[in-house]
Structure formats: structure tokens, C-alpha cells
C-alpha positions in Angstrom: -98.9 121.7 44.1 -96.0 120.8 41.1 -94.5 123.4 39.9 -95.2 125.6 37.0 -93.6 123.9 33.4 -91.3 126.3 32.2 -92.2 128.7 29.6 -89.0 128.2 27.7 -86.3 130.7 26.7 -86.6 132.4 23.3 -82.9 132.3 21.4 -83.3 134.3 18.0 -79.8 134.8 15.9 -79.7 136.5 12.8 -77.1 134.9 10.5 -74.8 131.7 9.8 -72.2 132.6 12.5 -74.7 133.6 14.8 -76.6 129.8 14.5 -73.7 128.6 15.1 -73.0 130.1 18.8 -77.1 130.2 19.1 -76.8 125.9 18.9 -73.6 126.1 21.5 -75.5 128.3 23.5 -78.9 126.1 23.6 -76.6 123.2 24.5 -75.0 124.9 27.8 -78.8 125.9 28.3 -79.6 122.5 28.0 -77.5 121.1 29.9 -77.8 123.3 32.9 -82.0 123.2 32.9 -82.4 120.3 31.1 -86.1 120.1 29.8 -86.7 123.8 29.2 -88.2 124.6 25.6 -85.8 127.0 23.4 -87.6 128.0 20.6 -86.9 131.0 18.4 -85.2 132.5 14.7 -82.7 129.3 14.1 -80.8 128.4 11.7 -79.8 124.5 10.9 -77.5 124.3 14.0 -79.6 125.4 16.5 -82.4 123.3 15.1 -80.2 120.5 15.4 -79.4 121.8 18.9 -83.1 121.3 19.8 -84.3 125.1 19.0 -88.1 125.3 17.4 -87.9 127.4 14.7 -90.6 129.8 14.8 -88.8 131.9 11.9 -85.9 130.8 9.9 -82.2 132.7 10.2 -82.5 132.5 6.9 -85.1 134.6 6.2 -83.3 137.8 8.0 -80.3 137.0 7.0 -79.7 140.3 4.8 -76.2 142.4 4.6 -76.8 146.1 3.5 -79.5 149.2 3.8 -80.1 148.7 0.3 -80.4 145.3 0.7 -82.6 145.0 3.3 -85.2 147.3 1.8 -86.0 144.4 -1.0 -86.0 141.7 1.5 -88.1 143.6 4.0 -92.1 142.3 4.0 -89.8 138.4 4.5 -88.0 140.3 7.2 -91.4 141.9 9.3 -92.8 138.1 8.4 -90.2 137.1 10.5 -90.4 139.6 13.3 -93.9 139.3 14.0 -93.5 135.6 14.1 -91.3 135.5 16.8 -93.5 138.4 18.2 -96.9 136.2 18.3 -94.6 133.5 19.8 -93.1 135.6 22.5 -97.2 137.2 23.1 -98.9 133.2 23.3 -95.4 131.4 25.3 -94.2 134.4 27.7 -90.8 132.9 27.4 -89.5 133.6 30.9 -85.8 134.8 29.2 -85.2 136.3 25.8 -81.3 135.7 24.7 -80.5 137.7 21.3 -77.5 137.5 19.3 -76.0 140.0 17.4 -77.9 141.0 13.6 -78.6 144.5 15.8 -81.2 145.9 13.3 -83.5 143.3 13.8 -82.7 142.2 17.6 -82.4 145.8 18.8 -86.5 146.2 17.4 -86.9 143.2 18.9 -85.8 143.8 22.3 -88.1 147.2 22.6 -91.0 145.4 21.8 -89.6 142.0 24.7 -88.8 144.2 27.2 -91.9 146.2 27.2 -93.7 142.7 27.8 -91.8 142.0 30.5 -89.4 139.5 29.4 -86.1 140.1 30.3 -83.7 140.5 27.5 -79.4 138.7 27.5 -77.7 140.1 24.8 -75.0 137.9 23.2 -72.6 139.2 21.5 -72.9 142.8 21.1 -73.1 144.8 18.6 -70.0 146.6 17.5 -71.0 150.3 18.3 -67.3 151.0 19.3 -67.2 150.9 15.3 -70.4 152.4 14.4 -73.3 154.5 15.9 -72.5 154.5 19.8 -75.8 156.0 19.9 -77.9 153.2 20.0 -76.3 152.5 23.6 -78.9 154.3 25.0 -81.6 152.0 23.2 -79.6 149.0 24.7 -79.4 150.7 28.4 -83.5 150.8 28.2 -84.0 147.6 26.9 -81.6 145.0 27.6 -81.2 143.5 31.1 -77.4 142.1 30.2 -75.1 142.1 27.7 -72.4 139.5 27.1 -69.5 140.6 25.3 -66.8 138.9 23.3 -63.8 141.0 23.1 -62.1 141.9 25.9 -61.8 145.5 25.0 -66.2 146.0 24.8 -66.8 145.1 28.8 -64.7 149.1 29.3 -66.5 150.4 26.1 -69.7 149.4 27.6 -69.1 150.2 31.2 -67.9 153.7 29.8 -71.0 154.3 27.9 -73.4 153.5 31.7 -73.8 149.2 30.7 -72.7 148.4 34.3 -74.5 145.0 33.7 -72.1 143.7 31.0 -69.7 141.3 30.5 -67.1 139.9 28.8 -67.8 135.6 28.5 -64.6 134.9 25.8 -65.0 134.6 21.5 -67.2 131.6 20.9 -65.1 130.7 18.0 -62.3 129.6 20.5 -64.7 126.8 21.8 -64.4 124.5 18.6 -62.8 121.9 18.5 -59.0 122.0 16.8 -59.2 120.6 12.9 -58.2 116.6 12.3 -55.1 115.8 11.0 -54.4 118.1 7.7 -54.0 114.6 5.6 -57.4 113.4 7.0 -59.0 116.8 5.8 -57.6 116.7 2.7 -59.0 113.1 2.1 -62.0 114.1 3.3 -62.1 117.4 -0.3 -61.4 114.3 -2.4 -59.1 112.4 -4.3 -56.4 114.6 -6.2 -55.9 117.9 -5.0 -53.6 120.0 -6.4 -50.6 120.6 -3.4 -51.6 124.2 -3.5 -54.9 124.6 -1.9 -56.8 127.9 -2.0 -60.1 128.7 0.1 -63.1 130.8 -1.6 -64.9 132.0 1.4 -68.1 134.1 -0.8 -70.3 135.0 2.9 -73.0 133.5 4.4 -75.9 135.4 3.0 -77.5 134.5 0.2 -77.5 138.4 -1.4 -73.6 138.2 -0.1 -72.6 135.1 -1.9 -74.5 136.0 -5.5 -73.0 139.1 -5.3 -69.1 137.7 -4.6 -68.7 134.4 -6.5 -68.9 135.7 -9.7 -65.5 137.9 -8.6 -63.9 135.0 -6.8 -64.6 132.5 -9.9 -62.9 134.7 -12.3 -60.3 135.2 -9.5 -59.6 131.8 -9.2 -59.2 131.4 -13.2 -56.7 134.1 -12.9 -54.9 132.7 -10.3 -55.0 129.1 -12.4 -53.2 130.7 -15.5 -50.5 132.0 -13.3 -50.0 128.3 -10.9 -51.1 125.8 -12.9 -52.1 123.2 -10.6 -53.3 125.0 -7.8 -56.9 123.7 -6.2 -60.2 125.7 -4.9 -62.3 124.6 -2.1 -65.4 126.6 -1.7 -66.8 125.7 2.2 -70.9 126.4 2.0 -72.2 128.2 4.7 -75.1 126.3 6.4 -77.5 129.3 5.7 -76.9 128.8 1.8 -77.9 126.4 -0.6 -75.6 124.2 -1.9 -77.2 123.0 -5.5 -77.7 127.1 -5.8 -74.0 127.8 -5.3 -73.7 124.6 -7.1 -75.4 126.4 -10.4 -74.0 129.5 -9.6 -70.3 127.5 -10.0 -71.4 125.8 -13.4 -69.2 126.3 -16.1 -65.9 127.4 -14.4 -62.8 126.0 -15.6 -61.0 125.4 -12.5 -60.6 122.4 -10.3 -62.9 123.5 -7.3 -64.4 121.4 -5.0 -67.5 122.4 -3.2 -68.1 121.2 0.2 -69.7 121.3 3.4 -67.3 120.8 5.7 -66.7 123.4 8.6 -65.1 126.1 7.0 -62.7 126.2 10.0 -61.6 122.7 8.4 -61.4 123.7 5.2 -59.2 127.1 6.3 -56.7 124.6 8.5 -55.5 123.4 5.2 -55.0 125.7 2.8 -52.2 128.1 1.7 -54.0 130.8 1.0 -58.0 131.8 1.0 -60.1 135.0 -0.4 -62.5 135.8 2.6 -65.4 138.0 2.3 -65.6 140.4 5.6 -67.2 138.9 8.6 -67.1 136.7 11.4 -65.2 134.4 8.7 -62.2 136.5 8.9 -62.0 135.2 12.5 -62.3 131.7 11.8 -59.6 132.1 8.9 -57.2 134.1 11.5 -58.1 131.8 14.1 -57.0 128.7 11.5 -53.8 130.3 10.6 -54.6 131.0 7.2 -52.9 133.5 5.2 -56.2 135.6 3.4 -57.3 138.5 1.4 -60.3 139.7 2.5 -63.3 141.6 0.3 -66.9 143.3 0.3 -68.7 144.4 -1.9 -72.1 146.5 -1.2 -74.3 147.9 -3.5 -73.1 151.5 -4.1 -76.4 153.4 -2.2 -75.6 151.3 0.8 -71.2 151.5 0.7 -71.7 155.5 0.4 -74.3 155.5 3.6 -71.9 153.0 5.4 -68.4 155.6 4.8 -70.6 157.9 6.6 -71.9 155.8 9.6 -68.8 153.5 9.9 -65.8 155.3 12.4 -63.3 152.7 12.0 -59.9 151.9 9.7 -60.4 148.6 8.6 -63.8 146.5 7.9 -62.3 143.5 8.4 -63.2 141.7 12.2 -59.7 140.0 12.1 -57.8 143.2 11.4 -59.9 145.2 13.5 -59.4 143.4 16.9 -55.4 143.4 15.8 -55.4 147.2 14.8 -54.1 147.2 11.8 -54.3 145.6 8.3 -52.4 142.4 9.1 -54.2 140.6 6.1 -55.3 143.3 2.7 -58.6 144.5 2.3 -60.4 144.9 -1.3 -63.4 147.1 -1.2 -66.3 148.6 -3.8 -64.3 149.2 -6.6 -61.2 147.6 -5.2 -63.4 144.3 -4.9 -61.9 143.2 -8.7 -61.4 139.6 -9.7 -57.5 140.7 -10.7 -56.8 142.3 -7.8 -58.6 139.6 -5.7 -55.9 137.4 -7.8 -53.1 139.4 -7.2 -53.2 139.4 -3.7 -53.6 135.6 -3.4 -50.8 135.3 -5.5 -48.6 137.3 -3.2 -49.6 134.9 -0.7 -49.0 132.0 -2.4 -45.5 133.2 -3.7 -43.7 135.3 -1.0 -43.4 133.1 1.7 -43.0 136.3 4.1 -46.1 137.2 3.3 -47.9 134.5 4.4 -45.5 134.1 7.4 -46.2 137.5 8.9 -50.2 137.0 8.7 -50.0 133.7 10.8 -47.3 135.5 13.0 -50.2 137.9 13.9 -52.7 135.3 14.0 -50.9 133.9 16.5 -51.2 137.7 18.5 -55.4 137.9 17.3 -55.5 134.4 19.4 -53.5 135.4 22.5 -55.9 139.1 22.3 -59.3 136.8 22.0 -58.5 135.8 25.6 -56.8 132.3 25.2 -59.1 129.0 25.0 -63.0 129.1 25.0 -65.8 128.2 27.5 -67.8 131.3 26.0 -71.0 129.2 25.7 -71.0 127.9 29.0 -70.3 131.3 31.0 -72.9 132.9 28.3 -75.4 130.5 29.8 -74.8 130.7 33.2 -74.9 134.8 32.7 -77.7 134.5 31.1 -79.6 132.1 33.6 -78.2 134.2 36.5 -80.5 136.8 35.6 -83.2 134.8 36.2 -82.2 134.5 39.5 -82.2 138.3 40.0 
């Protein structure tokens, strides 16, 4: 008798970054059990990577307690999508990454089906509500972590089965030549470039470009000259941002080139807090990085959130290397006046790439996260 087809792995991430390392991960899938369906919540990348999207990363993709309440009948759309999938394919793995609020839901309702559950990366409960370890200790069969410092905050917390596969952002590729990028923005950029990085959620971005815009016509008056290159994040729309950008009198150029590119280049960028705060670090650019929340959701955030700094590159350094703008500190002059700072104290900008350099060497060194991410995650199929 032939064997058994197999039933596929499910792969469900929950935002740009996490498509991203979703599409590397179904490649190192791939390429170690070739012909095995993937299907799951994928973005653009990881449809590109060969995922079936039965639900769209963009349809979760929602920052915010607030937030999520007005986006929430798209969000259980979503969720019981993938659940019908999961019930009529009994995907023999389920790999989730990250977006905790909807994977952690998810992985109840997997596990108790019998289908073993990989978490990639983590969520960050070293910086808020630890207690939702116990949820992962029921539920989730491994967990992959990348920074070095989770695998002991795990283990410490009774996650024996974790471990630590290196940051996913250290797997891509180094940047072409800075001359080649800067052909590639276009013809007659100003010899002062400056980044607008607004987040890769749709509520994120409408709620930041406005600041950044005026931001950047601030920062025009005072260097005439200077360029703006906005990077759109795959999850977005680029004739919305597009419209949103209408009108501005600046010289920006909107693109969608890897924002990793983009940051290679430029003296200076405003990054909203994320994942892209890495990416920036991990490009060597000098930044100023901001959030804004709606005011219900900061307030319930101040009293969940038990770390100093929001920002993911600043965090893994311990300590503000690069300024952080927040609520009411979120201000298109501030926002200026910190790029400015940037773009005219050369020690400035010197001492962020000097600990950019010290984020890189604490990341672990060079990459290979999706590969050992998929071989942890078949191993357990082997238990």
C-alpha cells in the first residue's frame, strides 16, 4: 500500500514582518519535504512562497485594544476560516508566528484537535503579561525563540521544550551597492536622504503619515534639499498611501523596495515601533522612533506593559540608543527635531550605528533562523 499524502502543515502569521519570516520559513519547509501543502493566514510573501491563503494577514493585521474592537467581526472571519480549514485538512503540524492575541486563541482551539502546535517567534511576555505562559505550557508543543535571552526566560517560566533558532532578519541578504539603490528611488535625489517608515498596518500607517508628512515639511524648511523615501509595507496599499501622500510639498518618493534597502541608504529615518526598528538597527541607520495609540488603548498598555523602552531595537540593547516619541510626544515638530539632530550632529548619528553594531553582535551573529526553525519544527513530528 503507498503511503498516506500528507495533510499539509498550516503556517498562519499575523502581520507584514511576520509574512515575511512565514514565506522563509515555508521555503526551508519546502525544501526539506518537498511536496507538502502549507496553507494558512498569508500575506503576499508567503503566497509567493507557495502558502494557500485560507485568510489574508491582512485582515488581522490590527495594532491596539481599541483598535481591534472595530476590526473584530473581519478578525473572527478570519479565525474561523483557518478553523474550518484546520477541522476538513487535519494539517499534521500547525506553526504560528507571533500576533499572540490571535495565535494564542488559535492554538487552544489546534491543540485540542490534536494538532501539534510550533510556535515561532514568541511573544514578548518578558515585556508584558508573563501570565499567559501558562496558556503556552498547555498548548503549544515548541516554541522557537529569537533572542538569545527568551530560551532562559522560558526555561525559567517551566518551557523546557524551547529554543533559541537566531533573528530571522539576519538571514537577508546584505543591500546592493548604495549607488545602485539610489538609482533604483530615481533620478535626482537630494544628497540628504531621509526614510519615513509609517508601520505596516493599515490603522498604523493612517494614523502616523499625517505626523511624518508635516515632519518632513518641517525638516524641508530647515535643509533645503533634503529627500524622503517612504518604503510600503507589502500588507499596505500603495495607491492608498499614494492618496494619503497627495498634496505634500516635499520631494518624496514612494516605493516598494525592501525597506531594509531603502534604510541601507539613508542618513537618517523616522521609524514607527516595531519589528522595523530592527531592520533600521540592523541597516545602520541612525532613527527616531514613534507610536502613537489611540488614548483608551496607550492608558491600558502603561498598565500591562513592564518595560523602559517600546522600541524592539532599544529594548534588546537596554537602553535608548535611538529617541523614542510617544502619545503626546508623537508631534510632527518634535518628530522633526529629532531627525534634525541626526542629520546635523554627526556624533549623534555615529553613536546609534556604534550600537547597532553591539544590537547585531547580541542578535547572535549571521542567520540560518529559517532553516533551524524548520528543522525544529519538523523534528516534532518525529517525536
Amino acid at each position: 500500500m503507498p503511503d498516506d499524502p500528507p495533510r499539509g502543515i498550516l503556517i498562519s502569521a499575523g502581520e507584514a514582518s511576520g509574512d515575511a519570516h512565514g514565506a522563509a520559513l515555508a521555503r526551508a519547509l519546502a525544501a526539506r519535504r518537498p511536496g507538502t501543502p502549507l496553507f494558512g493566514v498569508a500575506g503576499q510573501a508567503m503566497r509567493e512562497a507557495g502558502v494557500e491563503p485560507v485568510a489574508r494577514v491582512e485582515d488581522i493585521a490590527v495594532m491596539g485594544f481599541v483598535e481591534v474592537l472595530r476590526h473584530l467581526l473581519r478578525i473572527w472571519r478570519a479565525f474561523r476560516a483557518i478553523l474550518r480549514a484546520a477541522r476538513e485538512r487535519r494539517p499534521e503540524l500547525a506553526v504560528l508566528i507571533d500576533a499572540p492575541d490571535f495565535h494564542l486563541r488559535l492554538a487552544r482551539r489546534l491543540s485540542r484537535r490534536g494538532v501539534p502546535v510550533v510556535y515561532y517567534i514568541g511573544p514578548q511576555l518578558w515585556a508584558w503579561r508573563p501570565g499567559r505562559v501558562k496558556k503556552i505550557l498547555r498548548w503549544v508543543r515548541r516554541m522557537l525563540v529569537i533572542f538569545p535571552f527568551e530560551e532562559a526566560f522560558y526555561r525559567g517560566h517551566g518551557m523546557q521544550n524551547v529554543e533559541f533558532v537566531g533573528h530571522p532578519l539576519l538571514d537577508r541578504p546584505a543591500p546592493p551597492d548604495r549607488e545602485v539603490v539610489r538609482a533604483q528611488l530615481g533620478p535626482a535625489l537630494g544628497s540628504t536622504l531621509v526614510a519615513l517608515l509609517p508601520g505596516s498596518r493599515r490603522s498604523e500607517a493612517s494614523r502616523h503619515l499625517p505626523i511624518l508628512l508635516e515632519a518632513a515639511e518641517r525638516i524641508a524648511v530647515q535643509r533645503p534639499g533634503v529627500s524622503f523615501v517612504l518604503p510600503v509595507a507589502p500588507t499596505l496599499d500603495p495607491e492608498d498611501i499614494e492618496q494619503r501622500c497627495a498634496g505634500t510639498d516635499i520631494d518624496l518618493r514612494i516605493v516598494q523596495e525592501p525597506a531594509s534597502n531603502v534604510l541601507a541608504v539613508c542618513n537618517a529615518a523616522a521609524v514607527v515601533s516595531g519589528t522595523a526598528t530592527v531592520e533600521a538597527a540592523l541597516a545602520g541607520a541612525p532613527m527616531v522612533i514613534l507610536y502613537r495609540t489611540s488614548w483608551l488603548s496607550y492608558l491600558i498598555a502603561r498598565s500591562l506593559v513592564k518595560v523602559e523602552h517600546i522600541g524592539m531595537a532599544n529594548l534588546i540593547l537596554g537602553r535608548r540608543a535611538a529617541p523614542e516619541l510617544i502619545q503626546g510626544e508623537a508631534t510632527p515638530q518634535q518628530v522633526a527635531d529629532e531627525v534634525l539632530k541626526l542629520l546635523e550632529t554627526g556624533e549623534a548619528a555615529e553613536a546609534q550605528r556604534a550600537a547597532w553594531s553591539e544590537l547585531r553582535e547580541r542578535l547572535g551573529g549571521e542567520g540560518e533562523a529559517a532553516s533551524r526553525a524548520a528543522q525544529a519544527a519538523l523534528a516534532v513530528l518525529a517525536e
